[in-house]
Phi, psi and omega in degrees: 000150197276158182245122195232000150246154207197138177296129158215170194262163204239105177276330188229162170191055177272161177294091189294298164233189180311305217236357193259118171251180176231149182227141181235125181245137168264119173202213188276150157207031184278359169282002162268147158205057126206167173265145185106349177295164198205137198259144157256138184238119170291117171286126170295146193072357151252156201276323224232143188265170173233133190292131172255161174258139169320174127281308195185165160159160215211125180287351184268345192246350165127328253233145137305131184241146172258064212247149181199127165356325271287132226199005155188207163312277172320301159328328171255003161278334183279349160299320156298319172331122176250185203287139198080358173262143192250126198274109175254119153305167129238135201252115153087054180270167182066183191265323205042187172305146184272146179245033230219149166049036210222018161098131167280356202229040185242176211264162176240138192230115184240149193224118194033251169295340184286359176315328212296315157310334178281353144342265161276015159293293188314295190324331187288297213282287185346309183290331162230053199066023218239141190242045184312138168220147218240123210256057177295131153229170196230128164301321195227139155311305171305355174273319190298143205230024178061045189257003169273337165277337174294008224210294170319309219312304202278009175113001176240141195317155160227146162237170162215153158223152147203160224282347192275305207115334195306347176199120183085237146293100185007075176131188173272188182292330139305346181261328192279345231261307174298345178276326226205009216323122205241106194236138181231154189249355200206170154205167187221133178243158184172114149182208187319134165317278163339301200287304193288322181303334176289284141074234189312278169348275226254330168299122179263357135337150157295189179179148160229162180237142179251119214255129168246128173209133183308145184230143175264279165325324204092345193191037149072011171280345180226031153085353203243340187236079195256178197214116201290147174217167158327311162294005190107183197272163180218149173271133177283342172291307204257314148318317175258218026258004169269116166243156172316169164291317189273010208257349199251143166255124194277117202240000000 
């Protein structure tokens, strides 16, 4: 069995926006294999860790990327970490995204932090010839934390939208996909429940969503974070946190 906790060392760890940061950690990272998988991070002084979504990370170079929030106590302890302080994780969790049978043309569409798995989702689909194009949205201008240049950087077309107007398009990620009328053969999604049941409902594509909920384990002994699906109910740490479009029930 792959041994997936493991001590890593913190090379960077800045401010992006008011509440958003990005963190880059050196370890082991052979327990990822798909983009969309998510690490839990032990806080010191608390009992229960918290789940992050990968960004990015590269196995030739050791390294992990983080973006993350900060939006209670744990988050903001994970803001402290400085560069040398050592994190211990469980790495490379959940099923993540499919890149394989998904269309030459699909969309990655993220609503605030959930941008942060799609990254290296795009960097996958790119790699294998795959034409992605990347919708984000933000409530605010002051949210965007510049992953539509990061996005440019590895080779995929960004929109942004956000819901005030300050920047980019009016409205949600559905008003660019129509503004711009934008055709896709797939999607892949991450942000706000609500972002996503809209989505699932209105898009006539296939598709899947990485559904984010707070977790006590991680890895599914205990049950708390689950999701009713057609198939029964399922754990989002272990079964997801990626699931099908036709697979979820909206209630």
């Amino acid at each position: 069995m792959t041994k997936i906790q493991n001590l890593y060392k913190v090379v960077s760890n800045r401010r992006l926006t008011h509440k958003t940061w990005v963190m880059t950690l050196r370890g082991d990272t052979q327990a990822i294999s798909a983009p969309g998988q998510f690490v839990n991070v032990a806080i010191p002084g608390k009992y229960l860790r918290r789940p992050i979504s990968i960004c990015d990370f590269s196995h030739e170079r050791g390294e992990i990327v983080l973006l993350y929030d900060v939006v209670g106590e744990g988050t903001k302890a994970m803001s402290e970490m400085n560069e040398g302080f050592s994190v211990d994780m469980l790495v490379g969790l959940g099923n993540g995204f499919s890149t394989s049978s998904v269309g030459s043309r699909p969309l990655l569409l993220g609503g605030g932090i959930g941008t942060a798995p799609l990254l290296n989702l795009g960097r996958a689909l790119v790699r294998t010839g795959k034409q992605p194009i990347a919708i984000l949205g933000y409530n605010t201008s002051a949210d965007s934390f510049g992953m539509d240049r990061w996005f440019e950087e590895i080779g995929v077309e960004a929109y942004i939208a956000t819901v005030d107007g300050s920047m980019g398009t009016k409205g949600f990620v559905t008003d660019v996909i129509r503004r711009f009328d934008i055709e896709g053969d797939y999607f892949h999604a991450c942000g706000p429940m609500p972002m996503l049941r809209a989505l699932c409902t209105s898009l006539e594509i296939p598709g899947e969503v990485s559904i984010e909920s707070r977790m006590g384990c991680g890895f599914g002994a205990c049950v708390c974070c689950s999701v009713e699906t057609r198939d029964g109910v399922k754990r989002i740490c272990k079964e997801g946190p990626v699931f099908r479009k036709e697979e979820l029930i909206w209630k």
